[in-house]
NUNU-652497 format. One record per residue (C-alpha): x, y, z; residue in one letter; residue number from 1. Coordinates in Angstrom, 2 decimals. Example, Ala and Ser with C-alpha at 12.3 -4.5 7.8 and 13.67 -1.06 7.14 Angstrom:
BEGIN
ATOM      px      py      pz type seq
ATOM   12.30   -4.50    7.80    a   1
ATOM   13.67   -1.06    7.14    s   2
This chain:
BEGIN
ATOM      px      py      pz type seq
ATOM  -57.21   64.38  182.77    x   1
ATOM  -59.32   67.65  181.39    x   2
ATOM  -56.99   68.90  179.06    x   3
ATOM  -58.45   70.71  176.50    x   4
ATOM  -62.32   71.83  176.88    x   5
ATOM  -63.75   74.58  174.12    x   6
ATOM  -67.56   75.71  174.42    x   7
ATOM  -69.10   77.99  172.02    x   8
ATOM  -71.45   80.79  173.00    x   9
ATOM  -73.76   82.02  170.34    x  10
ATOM  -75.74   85.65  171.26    x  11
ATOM  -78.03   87.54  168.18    x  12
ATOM  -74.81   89.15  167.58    x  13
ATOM  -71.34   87.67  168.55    x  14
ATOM  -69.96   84.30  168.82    x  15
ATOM  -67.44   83.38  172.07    x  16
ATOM  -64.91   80.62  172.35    x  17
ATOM  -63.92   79.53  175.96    x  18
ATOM  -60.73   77.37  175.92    x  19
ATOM  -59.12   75.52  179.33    x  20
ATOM  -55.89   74.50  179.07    x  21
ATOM  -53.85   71.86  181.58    x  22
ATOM  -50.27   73.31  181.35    x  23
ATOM  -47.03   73.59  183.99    x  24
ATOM  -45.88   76.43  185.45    x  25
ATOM  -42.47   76.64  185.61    x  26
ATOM  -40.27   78.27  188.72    x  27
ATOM  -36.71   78.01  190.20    x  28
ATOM  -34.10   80.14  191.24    x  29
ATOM  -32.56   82.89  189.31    x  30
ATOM  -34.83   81.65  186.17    x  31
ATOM  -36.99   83.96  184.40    x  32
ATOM  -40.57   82.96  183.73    x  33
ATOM  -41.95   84.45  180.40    x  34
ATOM  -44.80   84.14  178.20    x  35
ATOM  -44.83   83.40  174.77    x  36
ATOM  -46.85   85.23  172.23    x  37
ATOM  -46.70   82.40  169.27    x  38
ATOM  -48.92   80.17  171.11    x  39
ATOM  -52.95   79.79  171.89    x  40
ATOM  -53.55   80.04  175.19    x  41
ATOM  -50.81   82.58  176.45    x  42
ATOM  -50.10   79.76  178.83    x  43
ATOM  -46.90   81.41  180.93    x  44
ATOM  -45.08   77.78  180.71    x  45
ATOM  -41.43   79.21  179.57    x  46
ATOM  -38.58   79.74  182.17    x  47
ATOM  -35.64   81.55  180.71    x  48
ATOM  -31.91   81.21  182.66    x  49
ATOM  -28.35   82.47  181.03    x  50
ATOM  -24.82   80.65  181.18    x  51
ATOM  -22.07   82.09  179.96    x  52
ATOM  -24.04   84.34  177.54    x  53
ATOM  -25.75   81.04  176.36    x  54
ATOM  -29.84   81.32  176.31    x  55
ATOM  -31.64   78.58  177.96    x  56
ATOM  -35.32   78.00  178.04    x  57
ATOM  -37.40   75.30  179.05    x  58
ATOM  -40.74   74.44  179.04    x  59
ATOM  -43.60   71.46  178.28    x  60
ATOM  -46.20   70.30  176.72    x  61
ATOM  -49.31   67.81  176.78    x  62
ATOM  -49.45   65.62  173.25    x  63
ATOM  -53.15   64.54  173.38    x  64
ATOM  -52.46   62.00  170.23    x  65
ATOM  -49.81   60.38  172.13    x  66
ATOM  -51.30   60.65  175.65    x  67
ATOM  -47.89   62.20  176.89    x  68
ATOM  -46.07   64.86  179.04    x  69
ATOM  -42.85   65.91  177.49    x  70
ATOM  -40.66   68.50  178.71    x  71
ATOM  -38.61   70.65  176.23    x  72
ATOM  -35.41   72.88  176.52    x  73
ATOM  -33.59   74.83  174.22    x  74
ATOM  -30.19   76.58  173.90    x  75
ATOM  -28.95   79.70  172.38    x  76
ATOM  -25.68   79.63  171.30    x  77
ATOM  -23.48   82.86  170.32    x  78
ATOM  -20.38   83.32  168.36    x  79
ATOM  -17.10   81.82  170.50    x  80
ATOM  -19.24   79.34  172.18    x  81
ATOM  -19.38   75.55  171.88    x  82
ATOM  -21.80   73.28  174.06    x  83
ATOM  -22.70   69.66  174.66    x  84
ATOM  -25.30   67.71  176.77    x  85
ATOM  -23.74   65.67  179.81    x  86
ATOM  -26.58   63.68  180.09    x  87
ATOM  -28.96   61.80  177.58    x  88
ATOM  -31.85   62.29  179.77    x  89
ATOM  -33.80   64.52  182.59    x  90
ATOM  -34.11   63.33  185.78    x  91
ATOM  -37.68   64.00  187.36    x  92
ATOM  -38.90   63.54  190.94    x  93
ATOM  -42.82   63.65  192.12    x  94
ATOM  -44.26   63.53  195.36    x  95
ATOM  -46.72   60.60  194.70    x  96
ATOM  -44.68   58.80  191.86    x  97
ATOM  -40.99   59.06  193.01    x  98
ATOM  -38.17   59.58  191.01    x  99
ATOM  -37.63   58.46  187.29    x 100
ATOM  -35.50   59.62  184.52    x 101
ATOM  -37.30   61.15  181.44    x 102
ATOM  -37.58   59.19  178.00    x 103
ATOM  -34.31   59.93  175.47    x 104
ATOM  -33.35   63.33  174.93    x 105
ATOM  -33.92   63.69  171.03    x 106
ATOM  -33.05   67.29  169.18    x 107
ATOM  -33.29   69.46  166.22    x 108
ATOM  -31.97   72.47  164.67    x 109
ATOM  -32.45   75.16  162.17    x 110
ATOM  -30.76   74.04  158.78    x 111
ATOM  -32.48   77.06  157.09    x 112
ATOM  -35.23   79.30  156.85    x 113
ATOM  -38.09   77.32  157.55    x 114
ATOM  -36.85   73.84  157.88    x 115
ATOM  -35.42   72.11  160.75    x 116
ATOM  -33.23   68.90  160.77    x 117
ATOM  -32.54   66.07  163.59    x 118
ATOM  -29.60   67.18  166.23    x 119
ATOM  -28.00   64.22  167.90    x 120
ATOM  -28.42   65.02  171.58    x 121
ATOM  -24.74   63.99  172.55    x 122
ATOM  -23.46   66.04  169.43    x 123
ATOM  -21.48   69.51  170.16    x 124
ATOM  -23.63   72.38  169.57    x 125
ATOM  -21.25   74.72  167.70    x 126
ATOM  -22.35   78.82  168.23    x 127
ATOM  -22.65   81.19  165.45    x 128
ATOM  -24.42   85.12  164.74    x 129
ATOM  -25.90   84.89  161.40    x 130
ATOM  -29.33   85.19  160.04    x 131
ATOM  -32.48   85.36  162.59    x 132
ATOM  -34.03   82.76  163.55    x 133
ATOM  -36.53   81.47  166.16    x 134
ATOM  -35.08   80.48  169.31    x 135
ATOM  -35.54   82.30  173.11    x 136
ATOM  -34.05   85.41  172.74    x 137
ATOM  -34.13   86.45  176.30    x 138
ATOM  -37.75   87.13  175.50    x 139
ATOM  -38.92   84.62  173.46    x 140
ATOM  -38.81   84.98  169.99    x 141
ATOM  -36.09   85.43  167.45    x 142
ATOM  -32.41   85.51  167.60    x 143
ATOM  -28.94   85.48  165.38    x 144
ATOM  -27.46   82.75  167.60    x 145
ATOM  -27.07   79.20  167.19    x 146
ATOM  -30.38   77.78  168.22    x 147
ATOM  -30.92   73.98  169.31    x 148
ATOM  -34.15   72.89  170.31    x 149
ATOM  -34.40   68.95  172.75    x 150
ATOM  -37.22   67.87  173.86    x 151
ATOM  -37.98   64.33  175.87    x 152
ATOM  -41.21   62.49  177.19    x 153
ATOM  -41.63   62.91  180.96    x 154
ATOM  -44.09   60.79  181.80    x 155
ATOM  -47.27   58.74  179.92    x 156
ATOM  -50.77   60.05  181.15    x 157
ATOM  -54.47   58.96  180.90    x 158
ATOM  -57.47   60.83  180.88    x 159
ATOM  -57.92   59.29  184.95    x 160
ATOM  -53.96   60.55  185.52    x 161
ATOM  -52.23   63.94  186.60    x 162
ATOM  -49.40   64.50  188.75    x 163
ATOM  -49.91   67.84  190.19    x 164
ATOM  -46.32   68.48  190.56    x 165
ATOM  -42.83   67.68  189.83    x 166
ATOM  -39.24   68.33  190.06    x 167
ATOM  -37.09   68.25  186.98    x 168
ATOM  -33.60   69.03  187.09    x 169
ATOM  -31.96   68.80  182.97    x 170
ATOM  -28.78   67.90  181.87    x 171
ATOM  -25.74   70.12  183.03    x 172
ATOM  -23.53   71.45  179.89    x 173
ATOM  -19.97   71.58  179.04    x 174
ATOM  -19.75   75.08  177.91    x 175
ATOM  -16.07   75.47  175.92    x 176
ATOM  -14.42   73.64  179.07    x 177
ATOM  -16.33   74.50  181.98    x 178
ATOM  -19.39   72.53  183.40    x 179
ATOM  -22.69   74.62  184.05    x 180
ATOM  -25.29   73.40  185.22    x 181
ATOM  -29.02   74.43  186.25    x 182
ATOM  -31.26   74.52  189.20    x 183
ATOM  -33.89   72.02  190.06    x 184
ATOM  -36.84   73.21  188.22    x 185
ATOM  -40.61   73.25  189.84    x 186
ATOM  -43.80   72.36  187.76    x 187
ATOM  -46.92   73.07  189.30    x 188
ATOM  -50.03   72.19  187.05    x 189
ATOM  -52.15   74.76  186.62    x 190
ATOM  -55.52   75.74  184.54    x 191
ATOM  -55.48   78.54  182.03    x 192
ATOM  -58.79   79.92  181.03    x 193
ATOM  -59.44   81.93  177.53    x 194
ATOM  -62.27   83.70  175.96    x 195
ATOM  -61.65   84.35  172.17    x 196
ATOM  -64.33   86.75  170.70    x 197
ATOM  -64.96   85.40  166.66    x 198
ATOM  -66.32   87.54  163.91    x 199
């Protein structure tokens, strides 16, 4: 699988980076697809839904040392609001693979400003407003709530392997005492091309 390809362009006077990227787009119903401005490429991998004023994005990503897909989700959580996992992993479908459920769910949190610590994934994520942090943010980017971050391997891949698309559907919450759950999410794979001009 092409993942990551960068060719350099040299003129008398300027110097151009081209960068591919191998990423999923995200879509499902009543999600929110956004784009995230931390990130080279602006790959627009990020679907955004809202529970019970609880932020939820989810998105992936390819880890070329460990030759693996892994999906990642994250939760917002305000003032009022508790939330836990009901499942310790995502269940994922593909046309030409089947069905399979995702490696364990691990997670992390912010413990202060710039350091994160491990979240147990069947632990109760407890909300708070407080200082800013990074989290989703209905845009993306920082927020005063609660913010837990999970992320789990969804498949191994090769350099010979892609699955063009799947079907993910994460773990429903128990939000106070209700259950909420999400749709079934779609991941196409797609190509992102980028031309950086450097000094």
């Amino acid at each position: 699988m092409l993942l990551v390809v960068a060719a350099a362009l040299f003129t008398a006077s300027s110097c151009a980076t081209h960068v591919s990227t191998a990423y999923y787009h995200p879509s499902a119903t009543g999600g929110k697809n956004v784009r995230s401005d931390k990130w080279v490429p602006h790959t627009n991998s990020i679907i955004l839904f809202e529970r019970q004023d609880i932020i939820i994005g989810v998105n992936n990503l390819y880890d070329s040392n460990k030759k693996q897909w892994k999906i990642q989700f994250s939760f917002e959580v305000p003032e009022g609001k508790t939330a836990r996992l009901l499942q310790q992993h995502v269940e994922i479908t593909s046309p030409s693979k089947g069905g399979w459920q995702s490696g364990a769910i691990t997670g992390r949190i912010w413990s202060g400003p710039g350091r994160m610590e491990e979240f147990p994934a069947d632990a109760i994520m407890v909300g708070r407003n407080d200082a800013w942090r990074w989290g989703t943010a209905r845009g993306f980017g920082s927020t005063r709530h609660a913010a837990f971050f999970y992320s789990a391997v969804m498949y191994e891949a090769d350099e010979a392997e892609s699955l063009e698309y799947l079907e993910i559907k994460i773990p429903g919450l128990l939000v106070n005492d209700s259950v909420v759950g999400l749709p079934v999410i779609q991941l196409h794979l797609d190509i992102e091309d980028v031309w950086y001009s450097l000094p």
